[in-house]
C-alpha positions in Angstrom: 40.5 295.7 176.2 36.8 294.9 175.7 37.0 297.0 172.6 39.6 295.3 170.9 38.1 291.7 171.7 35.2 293.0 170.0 36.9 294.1 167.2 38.7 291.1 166.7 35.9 289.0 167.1 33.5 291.1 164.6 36.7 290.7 162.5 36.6 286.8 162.6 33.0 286.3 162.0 33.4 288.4 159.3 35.7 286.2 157.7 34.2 282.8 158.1 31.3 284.8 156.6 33.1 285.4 153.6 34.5 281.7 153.7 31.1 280.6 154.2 29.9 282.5 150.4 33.0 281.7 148.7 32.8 278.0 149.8 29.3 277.9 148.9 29.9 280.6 145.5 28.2 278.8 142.4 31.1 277.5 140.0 31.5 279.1 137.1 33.1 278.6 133.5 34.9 282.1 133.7 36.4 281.7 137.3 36.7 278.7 137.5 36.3 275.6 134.6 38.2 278.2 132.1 41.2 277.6 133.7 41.5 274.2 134.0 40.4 274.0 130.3 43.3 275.7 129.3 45.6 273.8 131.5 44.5 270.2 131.1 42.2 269.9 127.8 42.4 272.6 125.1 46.1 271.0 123.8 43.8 268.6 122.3 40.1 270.6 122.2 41.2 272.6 119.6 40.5 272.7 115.7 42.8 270.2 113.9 43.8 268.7 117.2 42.8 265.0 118.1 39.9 265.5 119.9 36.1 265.6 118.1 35.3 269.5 119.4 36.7 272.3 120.6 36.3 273.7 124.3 38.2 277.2 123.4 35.3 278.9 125.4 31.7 278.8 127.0 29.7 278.5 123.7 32.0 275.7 123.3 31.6 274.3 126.7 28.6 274.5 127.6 27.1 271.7 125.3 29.6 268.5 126.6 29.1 269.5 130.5 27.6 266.4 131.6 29.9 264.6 128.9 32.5 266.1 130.6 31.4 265.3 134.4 31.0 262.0 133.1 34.1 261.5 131.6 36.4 262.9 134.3 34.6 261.0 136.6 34.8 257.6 134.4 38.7 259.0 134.3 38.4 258.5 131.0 40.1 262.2 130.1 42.3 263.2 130.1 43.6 260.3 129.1 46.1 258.5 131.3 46.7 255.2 131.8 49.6 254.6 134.2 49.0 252.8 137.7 49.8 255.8 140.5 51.4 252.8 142.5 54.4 252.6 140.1 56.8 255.2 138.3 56.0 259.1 138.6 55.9 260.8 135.0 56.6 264.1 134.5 54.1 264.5 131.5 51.3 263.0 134.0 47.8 264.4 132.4 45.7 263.0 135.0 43.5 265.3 136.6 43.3 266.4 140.5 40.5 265.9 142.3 39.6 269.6 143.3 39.8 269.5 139.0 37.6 266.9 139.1 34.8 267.8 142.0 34.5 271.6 140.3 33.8 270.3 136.6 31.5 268.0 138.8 30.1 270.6 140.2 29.6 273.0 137.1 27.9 270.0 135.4 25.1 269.7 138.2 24.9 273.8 139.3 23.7 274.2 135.5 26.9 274.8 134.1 26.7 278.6 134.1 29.1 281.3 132.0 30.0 283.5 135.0 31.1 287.5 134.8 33.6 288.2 132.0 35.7 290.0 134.3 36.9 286.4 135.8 37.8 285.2 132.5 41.6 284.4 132.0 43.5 285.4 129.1 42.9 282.8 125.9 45.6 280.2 126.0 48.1 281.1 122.8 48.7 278.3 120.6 50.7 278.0 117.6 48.1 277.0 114.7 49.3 273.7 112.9 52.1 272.9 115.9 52.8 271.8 119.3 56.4 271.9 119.3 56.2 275.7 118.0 57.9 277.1 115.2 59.6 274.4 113.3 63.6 275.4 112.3 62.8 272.6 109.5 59.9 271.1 108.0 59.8 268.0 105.9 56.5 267.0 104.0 55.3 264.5 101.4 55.8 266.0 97.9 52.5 265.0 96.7 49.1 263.6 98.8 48.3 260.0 99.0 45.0 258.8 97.6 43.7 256.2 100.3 40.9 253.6 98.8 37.5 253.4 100.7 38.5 249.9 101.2 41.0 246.7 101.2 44.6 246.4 102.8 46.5 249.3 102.4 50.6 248.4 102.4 52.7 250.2 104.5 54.3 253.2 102.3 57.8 254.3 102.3 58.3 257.7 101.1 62.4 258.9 101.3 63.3 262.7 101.8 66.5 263.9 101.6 67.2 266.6 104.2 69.5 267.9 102.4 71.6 268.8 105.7 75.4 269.7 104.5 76.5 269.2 108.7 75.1 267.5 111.8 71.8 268.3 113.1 70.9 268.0 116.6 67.1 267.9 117.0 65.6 269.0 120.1 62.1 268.8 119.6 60.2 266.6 116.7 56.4 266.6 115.5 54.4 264.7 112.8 51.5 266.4 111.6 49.1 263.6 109.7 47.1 265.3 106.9 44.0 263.3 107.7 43.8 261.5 110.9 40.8 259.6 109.6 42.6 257.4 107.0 46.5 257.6 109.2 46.9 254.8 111.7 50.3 255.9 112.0 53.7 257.8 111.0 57.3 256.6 111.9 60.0 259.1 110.1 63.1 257.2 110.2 66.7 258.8 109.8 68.1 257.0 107.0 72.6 257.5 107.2 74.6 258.2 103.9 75.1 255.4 102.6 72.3 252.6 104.0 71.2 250.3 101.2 67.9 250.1 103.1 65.0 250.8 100.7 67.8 252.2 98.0 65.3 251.0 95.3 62.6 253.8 96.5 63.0 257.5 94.3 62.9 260.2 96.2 59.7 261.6 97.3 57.6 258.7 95.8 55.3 256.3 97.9 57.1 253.0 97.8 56.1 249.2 98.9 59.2 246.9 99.4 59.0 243.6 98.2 58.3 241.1 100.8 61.8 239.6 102.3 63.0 236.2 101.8 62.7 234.2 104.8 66.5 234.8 105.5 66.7 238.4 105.7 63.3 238.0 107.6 64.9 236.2 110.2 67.9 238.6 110.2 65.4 241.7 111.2 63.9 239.7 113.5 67.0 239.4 115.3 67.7 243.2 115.1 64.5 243.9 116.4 64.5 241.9 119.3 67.8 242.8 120.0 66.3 246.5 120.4 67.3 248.2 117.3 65.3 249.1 114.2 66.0 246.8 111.4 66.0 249.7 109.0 66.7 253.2 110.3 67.4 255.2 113.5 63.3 256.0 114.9 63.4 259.5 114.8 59.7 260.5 115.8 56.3 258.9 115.4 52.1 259.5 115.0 49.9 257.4 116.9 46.2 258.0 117.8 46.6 259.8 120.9 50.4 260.3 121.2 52.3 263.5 121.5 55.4 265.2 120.1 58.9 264.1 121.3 60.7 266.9 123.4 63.3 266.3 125.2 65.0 268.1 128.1 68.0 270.5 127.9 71.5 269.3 126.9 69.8 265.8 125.1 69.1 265.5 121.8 68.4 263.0 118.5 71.4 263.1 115.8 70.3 263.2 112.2 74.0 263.4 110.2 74.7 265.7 107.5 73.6 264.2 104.2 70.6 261.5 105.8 67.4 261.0 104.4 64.2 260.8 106.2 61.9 257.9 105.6 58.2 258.2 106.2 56.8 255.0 107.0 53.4 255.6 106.2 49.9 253.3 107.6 47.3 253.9 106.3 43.9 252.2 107.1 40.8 252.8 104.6 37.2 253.6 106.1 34.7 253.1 103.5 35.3 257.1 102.2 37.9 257.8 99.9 40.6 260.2 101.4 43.8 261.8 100.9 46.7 262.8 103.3 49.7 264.9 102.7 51.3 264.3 106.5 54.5 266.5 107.4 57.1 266.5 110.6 58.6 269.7 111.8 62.1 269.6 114.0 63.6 272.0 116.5 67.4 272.2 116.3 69.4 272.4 119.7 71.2 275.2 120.0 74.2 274.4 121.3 75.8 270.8 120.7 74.5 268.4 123.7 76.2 266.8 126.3 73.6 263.7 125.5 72.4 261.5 122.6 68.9 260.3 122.6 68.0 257.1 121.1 64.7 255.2 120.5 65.1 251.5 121.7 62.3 248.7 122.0 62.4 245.5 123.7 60.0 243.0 121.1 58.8 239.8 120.7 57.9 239.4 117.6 56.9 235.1 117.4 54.3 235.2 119.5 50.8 233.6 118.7 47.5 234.6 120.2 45.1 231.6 120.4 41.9 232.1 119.0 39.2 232.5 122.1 42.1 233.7 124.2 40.9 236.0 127.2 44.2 236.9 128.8 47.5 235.8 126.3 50.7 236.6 127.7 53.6 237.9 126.1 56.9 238.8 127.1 60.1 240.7 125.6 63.3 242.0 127.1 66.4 244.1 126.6 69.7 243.9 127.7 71.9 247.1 127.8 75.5 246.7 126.7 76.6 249.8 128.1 75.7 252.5 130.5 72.4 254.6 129.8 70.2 256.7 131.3 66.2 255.6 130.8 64.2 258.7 129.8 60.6 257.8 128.6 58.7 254.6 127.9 56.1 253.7 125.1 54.2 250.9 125.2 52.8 249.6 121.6 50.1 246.9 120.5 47.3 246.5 118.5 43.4 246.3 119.4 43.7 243.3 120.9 46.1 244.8 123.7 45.0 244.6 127.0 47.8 245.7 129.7 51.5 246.3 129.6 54.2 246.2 132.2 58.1 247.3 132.2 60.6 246.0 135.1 64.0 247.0 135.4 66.5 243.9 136.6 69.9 245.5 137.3 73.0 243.7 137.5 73.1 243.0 140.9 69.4 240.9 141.0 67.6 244.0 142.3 64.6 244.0 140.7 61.7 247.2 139.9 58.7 248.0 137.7 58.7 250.8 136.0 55.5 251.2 134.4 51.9 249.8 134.7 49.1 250.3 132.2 46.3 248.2 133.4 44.1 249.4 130.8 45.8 249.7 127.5 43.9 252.0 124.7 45.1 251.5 121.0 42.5 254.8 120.6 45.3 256.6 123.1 48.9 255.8 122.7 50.6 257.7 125.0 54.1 257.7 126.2 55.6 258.0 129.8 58.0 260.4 130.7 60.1 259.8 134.0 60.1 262.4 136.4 63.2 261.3 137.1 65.2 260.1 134.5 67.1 256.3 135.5 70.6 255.6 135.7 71.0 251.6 133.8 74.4 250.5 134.6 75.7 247.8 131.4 74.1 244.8 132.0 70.8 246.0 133.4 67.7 244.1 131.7 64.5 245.9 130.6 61.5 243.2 130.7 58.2 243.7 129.5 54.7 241.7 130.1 51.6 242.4 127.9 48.5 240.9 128.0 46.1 240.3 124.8 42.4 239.8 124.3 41.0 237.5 121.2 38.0 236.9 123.1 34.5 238.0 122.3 34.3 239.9 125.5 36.7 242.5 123.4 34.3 245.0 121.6 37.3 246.2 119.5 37.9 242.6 118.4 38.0 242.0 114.7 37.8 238.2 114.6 37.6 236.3 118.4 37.9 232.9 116.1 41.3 233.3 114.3 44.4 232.9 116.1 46.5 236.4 115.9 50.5 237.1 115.2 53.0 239.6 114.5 51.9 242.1 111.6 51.9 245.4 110.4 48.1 245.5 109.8 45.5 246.5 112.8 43.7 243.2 113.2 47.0 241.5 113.3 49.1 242.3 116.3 52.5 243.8 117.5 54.3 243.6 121.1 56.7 246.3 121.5 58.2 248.3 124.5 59.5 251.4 123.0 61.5 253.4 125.1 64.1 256.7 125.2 68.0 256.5 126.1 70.4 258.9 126.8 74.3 258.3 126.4 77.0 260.2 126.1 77.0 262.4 122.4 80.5 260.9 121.9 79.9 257.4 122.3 79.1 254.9 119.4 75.5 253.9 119.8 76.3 250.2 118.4 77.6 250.2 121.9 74.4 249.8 122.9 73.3 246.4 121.8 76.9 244.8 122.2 80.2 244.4 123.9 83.0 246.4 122.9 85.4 244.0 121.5 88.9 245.0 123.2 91.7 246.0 121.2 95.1 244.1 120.5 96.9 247.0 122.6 94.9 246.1 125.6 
């Protein structure tokens, strides 16, 4: 009996010995900063990724360690901007803090390699991709000289698909040639037979002329109404933002015989440059039980004061029909300070959705619900940003000029993007307004 307390208690210190070393091991990039790497930063730390340098490994590493402590401590990466109080995201790229306190700790132990033998195996990416292997891939025929300076247009460039049936599209990426002159890439699914931008050649950078007031007026509707007042938003490039992939059985529809339209910004930076940008799709497999569509509550006649600290804007959507609410995107200018989404449903019961405190036009990133939302007809998507055309604004361009809507950077936009899913077989104009009944009824 004395024997085997003994035992058991030799047993036990021996244990909370070895507890004691491993709680107190050094940290190390092989055991233990690899790993997270991999996981939470290397999607974007990666040649021709987003980020300024790689961190495939500890050569890499080693140099930004007390960048890096500062950073995740700042929270400033990875970047995510959502309030924790409100909504939970499934594509949440905030860091835990046992992530947090061991980069921490790397940073201030001398941020040593560690044995090779704790190493995990390299992270496999697919070079030029996120999505993987495109089925289909759709690039400007020729690059785009971009002049070191002035106002650069927006450029339309079509591209027949050249699709004889229906393509469901699962997954969608744009690829910019050079994110250093590409503010940012919209490709558009343009249907048989639109007139919009029917003057444009096929594969050739085009400028529209500027709208009479009339149709201008008419767009405006469209817009705020939540539809595109030109094609059905297919995917899109902004600093920071990430392909669209969306779950099993939902999907995008481009129809046999559409065109893709490139919608092309392009912002010069004192060095001449040249882009060639592409976007590669991901068929479904199997026909889907769900359409995907890109919607957007806007307010597009708003006007920032000049000196304003804290402008408030607002836009809303109201659903025509039943939906399911599947990500949200929140989109301004450099002037952007915070953005908000409630939901009001039909019966007065009222949520919010989504609250980025701190919005970053250098990091555009969407939210993806954990849980998608069920929005009965009559449910009401409202959005609140706020604006700074103060001095206090570093990114400001011009604290003494009043700001409006406009396609350029140092003007501004106010849009609350966001995914639906319907059924496949419904007609999506169902969407932004009432069925009208039929004489049988």
């Amino acid at each position: 009996m004395t024997r085997g307390i003994t035992i058991g208690l030799a047993l036990s210190l021996s244990l909370m010995a070895a507890s004691k070393v491993e709680k107190n091991a050094p940290v190390t990039y092989t055991k233990d900063v690899a790993p997270i790497l991999q996981k939470r930063c290397q999607g974007c730390h990666r040649p021709g990724e987003a980020a300024p340098m790689a961190l495939l490994n500890y050569q890499q590493a080693r140099p930004w360690a007390k960048a890096m402590k500062e950073a995740v401590l700042m929270k400033r990466m990875p970047p995510w901007f959502a309030d924790p109080h409100f909504g939970k995201f499934s594509n949440d790229r905030s860091l835990a803090q046992a992530e947090i306190d061991t980069l921490v700790a790397w940073a201030d132990s001398g941020a040593k390699e560690g044995e090779a033998k704790h190493l995990p195996k390299p992270a496999v990416f697919l070079d030029g991709w996120n999505i993987g292997q495109p089925d289909a891939e759709f690039a400007m025929p020729e690059s785009f000289a971009v002049a070191p300076s002035g106002t650069i247009e927006y450029q339309y460039i079509v591209i027949p698909t050249g699709f004889t049936e229906d393509k469901w599209v699962t997954k969608a990426e744009v690829r910019p040639g050079n994110r250093a002159v590409v503010h940012h890439v919209i490709a558009f699914v343009r249907e048989p037979g639109s007139k919009w931008l029917r003057e444009a050649k096929p594969g050739v950078p085009f400028v529209p002329e500027k709208r009479k007031e009339e149709n201008r007026g008419a767009g405006e509707r469209r817009r705020e109404e939540g539809q595109s007042p030109s094609g059905e938003f297919l995917v899109g490039y902004a600093p920071g933002s990430m392909p669209e992939a969306l779950e099993a059985g939902r999907a995008k529809l481009i129809k046999a015989g559409s065109d893709l339209v490139f919608q092309m910004h392009y912002t010069a930076n004192g060095t001449p440059g040249t882009d060639r940008s592409k976007i590669g799709v991901i068929f479904a497999t199997e026909p889907p039980k769900e359409r995907v569509m890109t919607i957007a509550a806007t307010n597009g006649k708003f006007v920032i004061p000049a000196g304003a600290a804290n402008h408030e804007v607002d836009s809303k959507f109201t659903l025509k029909s039943d939906a399911t609410l599947v990500s949200l995107f929140p989109h301004m200018h450099v002037r952007g300070k915070d953005f908000e989404y409630r939901v009001i449903y039909p019966s007065g019961e009222k949520d919010t959705l989504l609250r980025v405190p701190n919005y970053s036009f250098s990091w555009q990133l969407s939210y993806d619900l954990s849980k998608p939302l069920l929005l009965p007809k009559g449910t009401t998507i409202e959005c609140t940003a706020h604006f700074d055309n103060s001095p206090n604004n570093k990114n400001n361009p011009d604290p003494g000029k009043e700001v409006r809507w406009g396609d350029q950077s140092w003007e501004e936009m106010m849009i609350g993007f966001m995914n639906v899913a319907f059924d496949a077989k419904m007609d999506p104009s169902l969407l932004f307004k009432e069925k009208k009944p039929s004489t049988s009824d």
